[in-house]
C-alpha positions in Angstrom: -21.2 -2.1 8.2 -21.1 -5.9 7.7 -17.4 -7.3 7.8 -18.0 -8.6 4.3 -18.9 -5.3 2.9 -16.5 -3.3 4.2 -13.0 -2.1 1.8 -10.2 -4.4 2.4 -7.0 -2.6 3.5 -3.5 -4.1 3.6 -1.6 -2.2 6.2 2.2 -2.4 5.9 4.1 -1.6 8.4 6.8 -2.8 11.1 6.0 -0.9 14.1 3.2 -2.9 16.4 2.8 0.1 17.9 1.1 1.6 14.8 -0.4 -1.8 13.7 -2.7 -1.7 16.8 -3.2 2.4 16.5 -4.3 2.1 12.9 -6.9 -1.5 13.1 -8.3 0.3 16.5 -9.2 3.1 14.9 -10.3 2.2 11.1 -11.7 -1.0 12.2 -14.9 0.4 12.0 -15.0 1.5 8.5 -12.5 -1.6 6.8 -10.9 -4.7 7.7 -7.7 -4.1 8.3 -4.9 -7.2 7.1 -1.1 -6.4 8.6 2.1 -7.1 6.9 4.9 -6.5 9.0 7.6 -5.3 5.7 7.1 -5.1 1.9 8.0 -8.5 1.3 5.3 -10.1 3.4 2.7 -7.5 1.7 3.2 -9.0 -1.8 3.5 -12.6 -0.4 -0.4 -11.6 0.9 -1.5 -9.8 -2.1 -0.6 -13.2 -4.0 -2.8 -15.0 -1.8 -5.8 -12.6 -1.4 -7.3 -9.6 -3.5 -7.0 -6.2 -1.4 -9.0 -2.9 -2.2 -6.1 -0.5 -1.1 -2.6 -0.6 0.7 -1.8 1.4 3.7 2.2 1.4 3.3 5.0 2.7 5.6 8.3 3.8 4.1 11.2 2.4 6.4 10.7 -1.2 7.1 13.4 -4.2 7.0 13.4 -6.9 4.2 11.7 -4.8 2.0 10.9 -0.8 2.3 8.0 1.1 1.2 9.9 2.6 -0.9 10.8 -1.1 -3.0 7.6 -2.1 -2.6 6.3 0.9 -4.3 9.4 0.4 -7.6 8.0 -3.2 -8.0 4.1 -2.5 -7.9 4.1 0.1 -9.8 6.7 -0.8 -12.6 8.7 2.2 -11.3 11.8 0.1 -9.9 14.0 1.6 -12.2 14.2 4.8 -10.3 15.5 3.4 -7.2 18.8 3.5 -6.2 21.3 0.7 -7.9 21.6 -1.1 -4.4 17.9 -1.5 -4.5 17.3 -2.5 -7.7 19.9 -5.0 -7.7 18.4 -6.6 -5.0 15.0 -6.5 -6.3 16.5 -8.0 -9.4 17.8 -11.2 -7.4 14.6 -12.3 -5.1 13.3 -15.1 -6.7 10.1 -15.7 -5.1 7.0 -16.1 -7.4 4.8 -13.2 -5.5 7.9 -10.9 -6.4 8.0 -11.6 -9.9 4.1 -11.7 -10.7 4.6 -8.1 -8.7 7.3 -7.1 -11.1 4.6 -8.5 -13.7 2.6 -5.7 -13.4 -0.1 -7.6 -11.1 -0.9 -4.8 -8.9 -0.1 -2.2 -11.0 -3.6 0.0 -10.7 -3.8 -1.1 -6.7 -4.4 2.5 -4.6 -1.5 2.7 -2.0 -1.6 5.3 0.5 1.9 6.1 2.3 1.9 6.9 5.8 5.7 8.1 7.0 7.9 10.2 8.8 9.6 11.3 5.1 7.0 12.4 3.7 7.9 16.2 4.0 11.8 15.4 2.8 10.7 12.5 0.6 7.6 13.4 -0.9 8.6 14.3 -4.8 10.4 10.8 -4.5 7.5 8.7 -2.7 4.9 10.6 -5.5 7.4 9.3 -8.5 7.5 5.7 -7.3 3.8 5.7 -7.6 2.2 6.5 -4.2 -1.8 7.6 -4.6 -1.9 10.0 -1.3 0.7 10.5 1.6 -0.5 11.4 5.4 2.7 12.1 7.6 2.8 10.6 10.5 3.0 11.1 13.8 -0.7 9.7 12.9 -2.7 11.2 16.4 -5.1 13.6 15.2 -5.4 12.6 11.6 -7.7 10.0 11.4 -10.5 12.0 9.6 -7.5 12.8 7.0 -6.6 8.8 6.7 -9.8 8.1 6.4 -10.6 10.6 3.5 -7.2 9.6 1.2 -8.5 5.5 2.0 -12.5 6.7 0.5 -10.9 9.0 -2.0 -8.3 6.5 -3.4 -11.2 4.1 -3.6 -13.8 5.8 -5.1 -10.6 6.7 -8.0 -9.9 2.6 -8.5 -14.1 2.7 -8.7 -14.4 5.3 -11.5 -11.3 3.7 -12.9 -13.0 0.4 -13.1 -14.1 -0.8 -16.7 -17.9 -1.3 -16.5 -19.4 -5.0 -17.0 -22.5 -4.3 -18.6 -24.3 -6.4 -15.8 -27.0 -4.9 -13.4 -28.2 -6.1 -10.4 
C-alpha cells in the first residue's frame, strides 16, 4: 500500500518502548505520527489532518484521559483538578480543541486501565479500547483502527462528486 494511501494514525503515548512496538508492527497497513503526551497530540492535530488517534491513558503534561474531556466536549466529567487545569492552558491548539475541532475524530485507547477504567474511558468519549500489554493483539489493534474508520467513513456526509 502506497504511503500516500494508507490511514493516518496519531499514536500518543510516552513510553518509547511502545512507540517503536506499535510503528514496527502497523507500519505496514498506516503511517504511524507519535506524540509523546496529550498536549503534543493536539499541538499536531492543529498542524496536520489525522484519520484516527491511537491514545494511551497515563502520560505527563496531558493524560489520555484530558485529552479525551477536551476532544470530545466531555471535559466536564473530569475531576475538578483536571478541569481547572484544562481551563487555564492558553495555547491556541487547546482552545480550537475545546472548540469542538476534533470532535467526530475515532480515538482508540490502548492502556493498562482499561479493565478498572473502562466505564470512565467509554464516557469521555473513547471509540474502542485494547488493553495492553499489547504482544499478541495486533490482529485485535488492527481490527478497532479498520472498524473505527470505516464508522468516521459511513459517518461522512456524501459530496455528490464521483470520480
Amino acid at each position: 500500500m502506497e504511503a500516500e494511501t494508507k490511514p493516518k494514525i496519531l499514536y500518543v503515548e510516552d513510553a518509547n518502548l511502545m512507540q517503536v512496538i506499535i510503528a514496527e508492527n502497523l507500519r505496514l497497513y498506516y503511517q504511524i505520527f507519535p506524540a509523546r503526551n496529550g498536549l503534543e497530540a493536539l499541538e499536531k492535530m492543529a498542524q496536520e489532518a489525522f484519520d484516527a488517534v491511537l491514545l494511551d491513558i497515563n502520560m505527563p503534561e496531558l493524560s489520555g484521559y484530558q485529552f479525551l474531556g477536551i476532544i470530545r466536549g466531555t471535559y466536564g466529567l473530569l475531576r475538578e483538578d483536571d478541569r481547572k487545569k484544562i481551563e487555564q492552558r492558553g495555547e491556541d491548539y487547546v482552545k480550537k480543541a475545546l472548540q469542538g475541532a476534533y470532535k467526530g475524530m475515532p480515538v482508540i485507547v490502548m492502556s493498562t486501565d482499561g479493565m478498572t477504567n473502562e466505564r470512565r474511558i467509554m464516557e469521555l468519549g473513547a471509540d474502542a479500547i485494547v488493553l495492553k500489554p499489547y504482544q499478541n493483539k495486533k490482529l485485535l489493534l488492527i481490527g478497532a483502527i479498520d472498524k473505527v474508520l470505516a464508522e468516521k467513513k459511513a459517518n461522512e456526509p456524501f459530496s455528490g462528486e464521483s470520480g
